[in-house]
C-alpha positions as CSV (number, residue, x, y, z in Angstrom):
1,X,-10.4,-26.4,6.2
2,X,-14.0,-26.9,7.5
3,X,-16.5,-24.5,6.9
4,X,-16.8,-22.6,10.1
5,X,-12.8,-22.0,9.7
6,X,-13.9,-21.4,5.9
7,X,-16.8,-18.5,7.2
8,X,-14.3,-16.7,9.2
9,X,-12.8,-15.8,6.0
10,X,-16.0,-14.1,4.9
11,X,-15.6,-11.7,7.8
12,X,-12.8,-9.7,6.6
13,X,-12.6,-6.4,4.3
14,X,-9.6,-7.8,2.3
15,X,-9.4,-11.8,0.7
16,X,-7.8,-14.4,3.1
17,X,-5.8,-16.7,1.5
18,X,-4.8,-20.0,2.8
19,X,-1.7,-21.5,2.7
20,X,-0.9,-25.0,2.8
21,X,3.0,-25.6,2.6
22,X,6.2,-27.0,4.4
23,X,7.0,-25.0,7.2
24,X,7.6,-25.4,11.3
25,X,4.8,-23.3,12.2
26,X,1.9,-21.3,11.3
27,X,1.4,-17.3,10.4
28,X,-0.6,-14.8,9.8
29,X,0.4,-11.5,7.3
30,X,-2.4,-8.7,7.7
31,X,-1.1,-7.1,3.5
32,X,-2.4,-4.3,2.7
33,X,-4.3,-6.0,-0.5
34,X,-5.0,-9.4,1.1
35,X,-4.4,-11.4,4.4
36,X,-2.4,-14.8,4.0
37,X,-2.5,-17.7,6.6
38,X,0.2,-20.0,6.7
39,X,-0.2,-23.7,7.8
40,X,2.5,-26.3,8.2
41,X,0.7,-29.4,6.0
42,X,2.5,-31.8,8.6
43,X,-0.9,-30.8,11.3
44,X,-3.6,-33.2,10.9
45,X,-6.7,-31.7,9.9
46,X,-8.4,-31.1,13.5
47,X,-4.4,-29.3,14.3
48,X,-4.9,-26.9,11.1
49,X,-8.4,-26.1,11.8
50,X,-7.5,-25.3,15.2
51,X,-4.7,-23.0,14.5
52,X,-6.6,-21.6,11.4
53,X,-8.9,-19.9,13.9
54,X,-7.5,-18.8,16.2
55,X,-5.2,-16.8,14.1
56,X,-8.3,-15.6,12.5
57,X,-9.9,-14.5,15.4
58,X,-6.5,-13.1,16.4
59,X,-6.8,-11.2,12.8
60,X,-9.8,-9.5,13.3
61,X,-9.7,-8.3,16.9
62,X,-6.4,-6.9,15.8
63,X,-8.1,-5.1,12.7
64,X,-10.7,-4.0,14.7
65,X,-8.8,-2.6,17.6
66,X,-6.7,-0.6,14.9
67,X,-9.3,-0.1,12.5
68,X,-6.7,-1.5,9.7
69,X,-8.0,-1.4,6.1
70,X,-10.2,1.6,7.0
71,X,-11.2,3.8,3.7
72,X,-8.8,6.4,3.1
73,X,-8.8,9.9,3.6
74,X,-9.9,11.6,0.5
75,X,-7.4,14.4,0.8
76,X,-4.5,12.8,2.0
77,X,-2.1,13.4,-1.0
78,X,-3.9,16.1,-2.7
79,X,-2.5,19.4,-4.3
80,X,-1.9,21.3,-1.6
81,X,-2.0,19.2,1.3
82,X,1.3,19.0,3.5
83,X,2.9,15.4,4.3
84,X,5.5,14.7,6.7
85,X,8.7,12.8,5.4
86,X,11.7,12.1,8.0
87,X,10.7,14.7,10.2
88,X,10.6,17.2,7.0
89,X,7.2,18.8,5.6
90,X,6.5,18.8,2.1
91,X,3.7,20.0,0.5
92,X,2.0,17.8,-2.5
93,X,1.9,19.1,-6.2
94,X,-0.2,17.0,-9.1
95,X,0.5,17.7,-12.6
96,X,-0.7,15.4,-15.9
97,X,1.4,14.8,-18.8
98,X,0.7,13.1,-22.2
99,X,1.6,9.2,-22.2
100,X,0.9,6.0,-20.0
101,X,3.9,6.4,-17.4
102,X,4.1,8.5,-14.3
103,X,6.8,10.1,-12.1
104,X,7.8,11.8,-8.7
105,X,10.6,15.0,-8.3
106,X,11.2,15.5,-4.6
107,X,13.0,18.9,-4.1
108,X,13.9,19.0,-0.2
109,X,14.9,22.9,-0.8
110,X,11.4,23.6,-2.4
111,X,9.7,21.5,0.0
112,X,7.9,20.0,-2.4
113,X,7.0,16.5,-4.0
114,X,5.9,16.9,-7.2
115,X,4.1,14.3,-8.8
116,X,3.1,13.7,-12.6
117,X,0.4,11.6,-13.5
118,X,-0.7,10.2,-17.5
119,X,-3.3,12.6,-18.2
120,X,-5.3,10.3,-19.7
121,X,-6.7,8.7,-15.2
122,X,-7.0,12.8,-14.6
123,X,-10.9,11.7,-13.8
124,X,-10.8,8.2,-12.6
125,X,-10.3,8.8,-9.0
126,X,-9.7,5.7,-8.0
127,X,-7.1,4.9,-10.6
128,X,-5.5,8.3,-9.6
129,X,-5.2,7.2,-6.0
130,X,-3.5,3.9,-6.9
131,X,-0.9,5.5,-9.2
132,X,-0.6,8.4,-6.5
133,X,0.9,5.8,-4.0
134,X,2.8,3.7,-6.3
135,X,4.4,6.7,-7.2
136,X,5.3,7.9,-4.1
137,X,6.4,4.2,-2.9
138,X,8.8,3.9,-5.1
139,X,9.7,7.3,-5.4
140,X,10.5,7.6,-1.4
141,X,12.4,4.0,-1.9
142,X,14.7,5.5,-4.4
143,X,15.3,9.0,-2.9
144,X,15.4,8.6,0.6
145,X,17.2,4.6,1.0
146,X,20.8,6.7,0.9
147,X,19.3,9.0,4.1
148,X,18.0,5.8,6.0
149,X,21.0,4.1,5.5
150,X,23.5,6.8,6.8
151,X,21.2,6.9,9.8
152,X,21.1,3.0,10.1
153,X,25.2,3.2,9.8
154,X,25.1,6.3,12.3
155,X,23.0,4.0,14.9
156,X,25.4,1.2,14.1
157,X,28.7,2.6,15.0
158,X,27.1,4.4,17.7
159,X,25.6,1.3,19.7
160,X,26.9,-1.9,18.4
161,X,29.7,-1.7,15.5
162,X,27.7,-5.2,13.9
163,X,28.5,-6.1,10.6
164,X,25.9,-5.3,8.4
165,X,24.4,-6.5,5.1
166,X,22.5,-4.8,2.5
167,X,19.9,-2.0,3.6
168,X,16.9,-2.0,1.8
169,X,13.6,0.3,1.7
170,X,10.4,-2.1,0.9
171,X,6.8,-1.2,1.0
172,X,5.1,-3.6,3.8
173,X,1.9,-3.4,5.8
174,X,3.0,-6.7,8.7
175,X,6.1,-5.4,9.8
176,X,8.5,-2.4,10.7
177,X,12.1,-3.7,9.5
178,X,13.6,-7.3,9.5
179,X,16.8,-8.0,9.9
180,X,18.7,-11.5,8.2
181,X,20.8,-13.9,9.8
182,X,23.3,-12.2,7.4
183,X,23.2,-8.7,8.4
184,X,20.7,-7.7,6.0
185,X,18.0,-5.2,7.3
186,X,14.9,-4.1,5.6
187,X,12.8,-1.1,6.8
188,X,9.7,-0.3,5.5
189,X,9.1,2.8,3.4
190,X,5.9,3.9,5.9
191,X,8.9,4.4,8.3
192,X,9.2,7.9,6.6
193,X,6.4,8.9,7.8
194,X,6.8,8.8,11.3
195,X,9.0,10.9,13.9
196,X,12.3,10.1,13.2
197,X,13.1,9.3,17.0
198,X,9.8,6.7,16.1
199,X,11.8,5.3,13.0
200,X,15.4,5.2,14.9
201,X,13.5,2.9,17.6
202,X,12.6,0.6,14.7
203,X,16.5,1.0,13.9
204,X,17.8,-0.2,16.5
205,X,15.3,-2.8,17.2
206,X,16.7,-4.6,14.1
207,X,20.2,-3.7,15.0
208,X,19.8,-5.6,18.5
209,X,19.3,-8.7,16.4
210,X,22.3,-8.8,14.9
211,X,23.2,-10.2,18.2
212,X,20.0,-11.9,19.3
213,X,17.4,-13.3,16.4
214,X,14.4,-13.3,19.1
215,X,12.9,-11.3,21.5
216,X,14.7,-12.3,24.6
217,X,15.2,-10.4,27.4
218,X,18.6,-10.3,26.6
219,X,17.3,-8.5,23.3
220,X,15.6,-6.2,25.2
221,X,18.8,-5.1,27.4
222,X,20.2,-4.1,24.3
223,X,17.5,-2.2,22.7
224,X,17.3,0.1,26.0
225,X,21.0,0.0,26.7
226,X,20.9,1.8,23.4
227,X,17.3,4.2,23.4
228,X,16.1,3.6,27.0
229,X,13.1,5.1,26.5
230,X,12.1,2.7,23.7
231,X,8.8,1.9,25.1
232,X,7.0,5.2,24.6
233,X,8.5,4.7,20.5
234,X,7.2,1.6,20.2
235,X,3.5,2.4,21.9
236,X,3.9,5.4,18.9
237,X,4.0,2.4,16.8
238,X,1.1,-0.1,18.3
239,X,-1.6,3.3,18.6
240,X,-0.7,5.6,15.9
241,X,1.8,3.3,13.3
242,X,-1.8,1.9,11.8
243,X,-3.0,5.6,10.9
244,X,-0.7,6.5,8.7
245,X,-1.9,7.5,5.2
246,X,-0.5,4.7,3.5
């Protein structure tokens, strides 16, 4: 890489790391702890240079236009504050206990997620904040993969009886859902947190690839044969998707 390519990097909030390995073509993952570029090492050097920056330059205008690795709200997650999980509110409860491992107890008929952190980070805030949404991460991936896979079956049989593979909950900050040449889909856990009509878009989206791995316009037929107003879900996703607490 030369060094303006090299001084983009220095532009960024988060560390850019770049990639040098076999693939076809190059990419771009905006993570929530670092961004990583991709470059096939079959370019020349002027080719990788070239594609370096203008996925860099892609990066930032995208950052910028939605203000991506912005500080986080201070309250978001604190006792007594209210968060929004598959259409259901639940209000946040912190309690410390005595050891080095933390846990989450989400009671839908309390309306409550309850989380317990080692007493011993009760004044780092920082620290706190990391465990806080680890916790809840995995906690969410746990308790509510059975809810999102009902619905992903519901959606299934409803619009396109596919075979499917494994579902899977996984935390990511570049994409919605994926969906493998096998069936497989995988939704990410931030999915929760918007309207469910927002997260069945997503659904289907990966559903209609079970029959074509692109964006096609035959792709498209089938995503609005199934939610014809998938347009207004998916400008939910490109204005509001990158405010979402975490």
């Amino acid at each position: 890489m030369n060094e303006k390519v090299l001084s983009l990097t220095q532009n960024f909030p988060v560390p850019v790391r770049i990639v040098i390995e076999a693939r076809k073509s190059a990419r771009i993952a905006l993570r929530n702890k670092q961004i990583i570029l991709r470059i096939p090492k079959g370019m020349n050097i002027q080719q990788k240079n070239k594609v370096a920056q203008e996925l860099l330059e892609w990066a930032n205008k995208t950052i910028q236009e939605k203000n991506l690795y912005s500080p986080a709200d201070p309250e978001v997650f604190n006792p007594g504050t209210s968060i929004s999980v598959m259409g259901q509110n639940y209000t946040i409860a912190h309690h410390f206990v005595p050891g080095n491992r933390g846990s989450v107890h989400i009671s839908k008929t309390q309306e409550k997620i309850t989380i317990s952190l080692p007493i011993h980070i009760s004044h780092k805030e920082d620290t706190k904040k990391e465990w806080i949404q680890q916790l809840l991460i995995k906690g969410f991936n746990q308790y509510f993969l059975p809810e999102i896979t009902r619905r992903v079956q519901e959606l299934n049989r409803l619009y396109f009886n596919a075979e499917l593979g494994k579902i899977t909950l996984r935390y990511t900050t570049s994409r919605w859902g994926s969906c493998s040449s096998e069936g497989s889909i995988s939704l990410s856990t931030k999915l929760l947190l918007v309207p469910p009509v927002v997260c069945d878009y997503v659904i289907i989206h990966e559903l209609a690839h079970r029959f074509e791995m692109n964006h096609s316009d035959r792709f498209w037929i089938l995503v609005e044969k199934a939610m014809p107003d998938y347009r207004v879900h998916l400008h939910w996703l490109k204005t509001e998707g990158s405010k979402l607490e975490f």
